[in-house]
N, C-alpha and C positions, 0 to 999 in steps of 0.2 A: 752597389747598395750603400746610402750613407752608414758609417761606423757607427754611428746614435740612433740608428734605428735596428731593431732585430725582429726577426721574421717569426711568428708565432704560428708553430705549428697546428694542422685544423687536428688531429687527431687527439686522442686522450697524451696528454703530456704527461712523462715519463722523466722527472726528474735528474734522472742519472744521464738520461739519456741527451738532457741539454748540457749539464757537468760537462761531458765526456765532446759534446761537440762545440767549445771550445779551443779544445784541442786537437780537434779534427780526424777521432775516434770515437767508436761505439763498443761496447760490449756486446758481448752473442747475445740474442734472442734469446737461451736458454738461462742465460744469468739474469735476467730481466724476469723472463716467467717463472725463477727458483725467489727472485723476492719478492715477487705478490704473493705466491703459494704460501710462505712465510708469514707473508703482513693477513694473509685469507685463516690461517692456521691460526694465530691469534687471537683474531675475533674471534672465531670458532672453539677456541679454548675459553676464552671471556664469557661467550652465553652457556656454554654446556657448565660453567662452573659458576655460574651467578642461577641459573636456573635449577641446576640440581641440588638437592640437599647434602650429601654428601662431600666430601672434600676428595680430589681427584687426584689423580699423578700430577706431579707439576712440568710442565711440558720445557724441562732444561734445555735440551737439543734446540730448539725452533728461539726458546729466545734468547741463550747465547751467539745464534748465528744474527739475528735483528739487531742484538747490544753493537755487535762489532761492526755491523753497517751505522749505525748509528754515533759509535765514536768514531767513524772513518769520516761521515758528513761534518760531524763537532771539528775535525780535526780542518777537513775541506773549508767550513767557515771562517774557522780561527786565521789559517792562512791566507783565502784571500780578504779578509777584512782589512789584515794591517797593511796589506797593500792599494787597499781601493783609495781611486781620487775620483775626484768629478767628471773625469772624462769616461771611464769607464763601469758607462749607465748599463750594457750590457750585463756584465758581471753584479749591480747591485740586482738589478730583475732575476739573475740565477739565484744569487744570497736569500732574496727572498723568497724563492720558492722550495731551494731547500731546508731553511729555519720551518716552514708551513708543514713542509712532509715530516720532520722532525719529531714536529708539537705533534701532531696526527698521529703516528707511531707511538712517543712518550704517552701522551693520554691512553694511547690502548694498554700499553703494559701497565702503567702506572694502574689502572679501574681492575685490570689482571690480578697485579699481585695483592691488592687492597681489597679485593673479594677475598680471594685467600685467609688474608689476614683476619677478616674477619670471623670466620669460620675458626681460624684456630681460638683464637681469643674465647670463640662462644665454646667451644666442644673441645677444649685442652685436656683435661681430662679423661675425656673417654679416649682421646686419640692414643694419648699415653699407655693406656690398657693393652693397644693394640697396635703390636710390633708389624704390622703390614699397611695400617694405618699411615703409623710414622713414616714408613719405608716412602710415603707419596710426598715425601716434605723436604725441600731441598735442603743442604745443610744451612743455609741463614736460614730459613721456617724453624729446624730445628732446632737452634741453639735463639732464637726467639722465642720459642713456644716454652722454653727451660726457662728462660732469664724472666719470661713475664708470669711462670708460675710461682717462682722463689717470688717476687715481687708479693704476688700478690699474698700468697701464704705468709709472708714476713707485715705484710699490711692487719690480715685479719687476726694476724698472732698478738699486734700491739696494741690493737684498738679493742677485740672482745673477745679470743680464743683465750689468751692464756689466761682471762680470770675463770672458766668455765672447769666440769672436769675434762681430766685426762681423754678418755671414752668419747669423750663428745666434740673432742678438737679435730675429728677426721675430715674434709672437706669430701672424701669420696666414698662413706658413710654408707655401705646400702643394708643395715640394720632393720630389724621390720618388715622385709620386703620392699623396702621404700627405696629405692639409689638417689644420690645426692646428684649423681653424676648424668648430665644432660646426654644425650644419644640423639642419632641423625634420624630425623622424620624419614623413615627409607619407603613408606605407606602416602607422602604426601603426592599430589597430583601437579602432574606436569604436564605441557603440550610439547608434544615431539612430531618431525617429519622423517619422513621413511623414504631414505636414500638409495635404497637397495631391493627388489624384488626379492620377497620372501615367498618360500614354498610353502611352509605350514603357517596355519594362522596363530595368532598369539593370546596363549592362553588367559581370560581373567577367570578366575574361582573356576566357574561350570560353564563359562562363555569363553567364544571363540571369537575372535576377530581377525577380517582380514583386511593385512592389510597392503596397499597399491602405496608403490612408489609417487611420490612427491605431494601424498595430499597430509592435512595433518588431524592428528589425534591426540587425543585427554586419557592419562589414564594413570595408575598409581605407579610411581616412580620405579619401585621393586616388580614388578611386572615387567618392565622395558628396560633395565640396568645390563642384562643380559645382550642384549638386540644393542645398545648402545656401545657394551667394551667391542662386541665385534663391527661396531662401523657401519651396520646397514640402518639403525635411527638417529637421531642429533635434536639433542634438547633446541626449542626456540623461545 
């Protein structure tokens, strides 16, 4: 076969798996199917945390193990870029297809941790309250969620707290019955699919619902929170 031509595989293309044959090796099938399950686990952390109200555990494990593929491809580009010349058209067709799986990966973490982010920005306060809360926040959440509350409290101290009284400079104020302090809609409605055959049906108020594996349903967040920490619903 000419050297400037390369054979493109009919099946779904498996990035590593052109890396790797190169040099006239593959990795096991099981290392292949441990980093979709990885990049599948992602997403699936991405919708259940852009859908829910709540701010969820942050799933450290899955994307430490993604970052380190991901500096090991940064690392794979880096070196063979500064080697590539014009003859070796093959190797740029690899380059570009791993910089594409890359961007695809990055984008998912990145929209990941910037849901997050957002959630604490809006509900810092209440999280603060709640030492189990925090506990879902990795250390940079945490030591952000601090640096951008002194921020802000040092904002609203210069601009119109400190001329006000004492009493009334609380930002977490729940005086009156009234709390200053925003809390997670845990009543709002969401669509979830039911991954799991359930035995009993799932209670709302005075109604039962049952419900069948893989079709989907509406219904208040706090109702399905339960059926969700155990893995047999998944926000969509």
């Amino acid at each position: 076969m000419d050297r400037d031509v390369m054979e493109i595989p009919t099946r779904e293309v498996d990035v590593t798996d052109l890396i790797e044959g190169i040099g006239g090796s593959r990795r096991r099938d099981v290392e292949t199917q441990s980093r979709q399950e990885d990049y599948n686990a992602i997403k699936k952390m991405l919708i259940q945390e852009r859908m829910g109200p709540e701010i969820l555990p942050f799933g450290g494990d899955v994307i430490d193990r993604v970052m380190e593929r991901v500096r090991n491809q940064i690392e794979f580009i880096e070196q063979n870029s500064l080697e590539l010349d014009s003859s070796k058209k093959d190797m740029k067709f690899i380059l570009l297809l791993v910089e594409s799986e890359l961007e695809r990966i990055k984008f998912v973490i990145r929209a990941y941790l910037r849901c997050r982010l957002t959630k604490i920005d809006k509900y810092a306060m209440y999280i603060r309250q709640d030492p189990q809360l925090v506990d879902r926040l990795s250390p940079s959440e945490k030591e952000y969620m601090n640096k951008h509350q002194a921020i802000l409290k040092d904002l609203y101290m210069s601009q119109f707290l400190a001329s006000m009284p004492t009493n009334l400079q609380k930002l977490d104020d729940t005086a009156g019955g009234i709390s200053m302090v925003e809390e997670f809609d845990m009543d709002q409605a969401v669509i979830f699919r039911v991954t799991k055959t359930l035995e009993e049906p799932l209670l709302l108020g005075n109604d039962q619902l049952e419900l069948t594996k893989g079709i989907l349903y509406a219904a208040r967040y706090s109702a399905v929170k339960s059926y969700m920490e155990m893995g047999v619903v998944e926000l969509v």
